[in-house]
N, C-alpha and C positions, 0 to 999 in steps of 0.2 A: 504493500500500500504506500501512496505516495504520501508527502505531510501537506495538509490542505492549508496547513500557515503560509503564508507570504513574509516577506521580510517587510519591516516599516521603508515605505517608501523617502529615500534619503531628499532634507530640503534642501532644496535651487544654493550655490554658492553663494550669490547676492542675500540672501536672507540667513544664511551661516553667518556671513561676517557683518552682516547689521545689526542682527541678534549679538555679538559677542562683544560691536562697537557701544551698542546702545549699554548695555550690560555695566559694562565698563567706568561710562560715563558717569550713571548713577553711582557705581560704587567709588569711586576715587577722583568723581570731577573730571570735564571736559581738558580743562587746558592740563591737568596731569595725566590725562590718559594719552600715548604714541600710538601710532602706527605698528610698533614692533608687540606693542602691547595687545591690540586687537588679533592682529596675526596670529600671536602663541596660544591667546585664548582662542582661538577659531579652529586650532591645528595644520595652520597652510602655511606658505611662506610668503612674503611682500609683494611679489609678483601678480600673486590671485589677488590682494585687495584693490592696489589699483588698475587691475584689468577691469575691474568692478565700479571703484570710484576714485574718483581726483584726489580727494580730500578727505578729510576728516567728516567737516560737513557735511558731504554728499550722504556720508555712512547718517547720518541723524533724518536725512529724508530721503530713504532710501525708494519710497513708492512715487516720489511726487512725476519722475519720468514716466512711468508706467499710466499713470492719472492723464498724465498732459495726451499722452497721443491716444486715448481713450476718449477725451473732449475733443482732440483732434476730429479723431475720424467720427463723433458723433454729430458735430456741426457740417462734416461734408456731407452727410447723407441726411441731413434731418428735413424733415418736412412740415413743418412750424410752421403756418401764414404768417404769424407772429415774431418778429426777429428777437424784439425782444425777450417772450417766451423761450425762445431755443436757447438765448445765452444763459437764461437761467435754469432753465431744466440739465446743460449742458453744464453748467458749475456745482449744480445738485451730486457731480460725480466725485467732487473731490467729499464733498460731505459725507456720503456712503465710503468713501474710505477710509476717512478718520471715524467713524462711528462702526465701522465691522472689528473695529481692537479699542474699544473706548480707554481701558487701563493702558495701552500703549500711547497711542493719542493725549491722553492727560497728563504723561509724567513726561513727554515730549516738550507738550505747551509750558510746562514747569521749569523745566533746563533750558526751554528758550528765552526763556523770561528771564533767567538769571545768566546767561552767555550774551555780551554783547555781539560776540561775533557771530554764534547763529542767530540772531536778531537780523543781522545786515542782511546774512545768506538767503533766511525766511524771503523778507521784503524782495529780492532780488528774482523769488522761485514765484512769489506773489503778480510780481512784474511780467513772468513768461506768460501766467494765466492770460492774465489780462492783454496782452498784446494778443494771444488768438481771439481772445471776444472781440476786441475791435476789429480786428483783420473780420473776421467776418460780419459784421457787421458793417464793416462798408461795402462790403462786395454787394450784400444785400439791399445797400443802399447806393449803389454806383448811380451815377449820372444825376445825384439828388447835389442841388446847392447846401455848400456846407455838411456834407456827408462826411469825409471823415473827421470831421472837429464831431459831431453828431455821434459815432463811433467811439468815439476817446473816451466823451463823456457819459455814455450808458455802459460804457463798460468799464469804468470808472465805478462809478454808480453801484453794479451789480454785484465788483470784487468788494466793496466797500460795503454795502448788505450781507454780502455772506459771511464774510469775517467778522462782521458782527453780531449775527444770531452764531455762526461756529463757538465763538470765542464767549461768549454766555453759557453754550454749553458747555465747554472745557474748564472754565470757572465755576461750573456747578459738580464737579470732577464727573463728569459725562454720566450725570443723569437726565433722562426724563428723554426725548424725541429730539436727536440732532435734525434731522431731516424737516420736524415741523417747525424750530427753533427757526431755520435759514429761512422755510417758506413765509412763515411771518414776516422777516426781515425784507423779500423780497417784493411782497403785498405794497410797500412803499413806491419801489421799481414799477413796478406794473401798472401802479395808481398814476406815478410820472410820465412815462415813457410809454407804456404800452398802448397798442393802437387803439383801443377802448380808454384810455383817459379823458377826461373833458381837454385837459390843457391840448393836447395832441390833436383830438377832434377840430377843437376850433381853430386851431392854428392852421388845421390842412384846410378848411374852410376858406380861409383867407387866401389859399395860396400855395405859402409856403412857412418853412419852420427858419426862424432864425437861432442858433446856437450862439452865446459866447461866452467864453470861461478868460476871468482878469483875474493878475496876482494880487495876492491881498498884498493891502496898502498900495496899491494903483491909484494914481492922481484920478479925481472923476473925470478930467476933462480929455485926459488918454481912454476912458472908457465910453464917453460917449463917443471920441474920435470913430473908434473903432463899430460901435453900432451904426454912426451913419454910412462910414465906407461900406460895411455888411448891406446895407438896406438901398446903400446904389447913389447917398444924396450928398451933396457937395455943403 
């Protein structure tokens, strides 16, 4: 007779040495944990981590690649009338994977809160998000006056809602509905921007939409400059 056991199917390299980076980190702090340290605890040699990742960093977000071409290929094929809807439902992805390991997820947000430098990293992997939501969003909205300033700022918008129902839930140490947390947050977005808004409605009404985002503390009178060049008047 054969043994009808199987062996435990061995996990993917990349999640060996994030599991052993992550590990680490908690136990002896970020800026004293090495490279050489990860390695020994993983049982590979330096070679396999950076086949894997760059950095240090990369090892603390280790899914957000895997997320990103997930949003990727969900915005190529989506069929949303709705543009706005699609960046949100398509940001809902990273949500669903901080919330399938919430105790992972929580002690993450914890160590990034106290590393400045994954702080920078965070905002910088924040940043990749958000340039696909605009990128598609202007294609959606190609040949529109002021489409990609239009773009920036709803995808602006929507990374900036969901980071903020995420981040309520991860400060509640991920209890209660990540998923409904964000869609709250987003009810905002959809109130603004979506094509069922009053503001949106009547604006196409008229026309057309006029966008314009000014640095704060902007002289007013550069900001009005700037609306009448927008609106065509001398």
């Amino acid at each position: 007779m054969t043994d009808a056991r199987r062996p435990a199917k061995k996990a993917p390299m990349r999640d060996v040495l994030a599991e052993a980076a992550f590990e680490l980190f908690l136990e002896r702090g970020f800026e004293r944990t090495t490279v050489d340290d990860i390695v020994s605890r993983a049982g590979v040699g330096r070679r396999s981590f950076f086949r894997y990742f760059p950095s240090k960093e990369d090892a603390v977000f280790p899914d957000h690649e895997r997320c990103l071409a997930d949003m990727t290929a969900f915005l190529e094929s989506a069929e949303v009338p709705d543009p706005v809807d699609a960046v949100c439902d398509a940001t809902m992805i990273v949500t669903r994977m901080y919330a399938a390991n919430p105790e992972f997820s929580v002690q993450r947000y914890r160590l990034t809160r106290e590393v400045p430098g994954l702080r920078t990293y965070e905002l910088s992997v924040v940043r990749r998000y958000e340039r696909t939501l605009s990128g598609y969003l202007e294609r959606r909205g190609e040949g529109e006056q002021g489409g990609a300033l239009r773009a920036e700022v709803i995808a602006a918008s929507v990374v900036a809602a969901h980071n903020n129902g995420l981040r309520t839930w991860l400060r509640s140490g991920g209890e209660g509905d990540a998923e409904a947390a964000v869609d709250h947050a987003f009810g905002l977005v959809r109130d603004t921007w979506g094509s069922g808004s009053p503001a949106v409605a009547a604006a196409a009404d008229e026309g057309e939409v006029i966008v314009m985002v000014a640095k704060r503390g902007a002289p007013m009178w550069r900001v009005v400059q700037r609306i009448e060049s927008a609106l065509g008047e001398e």
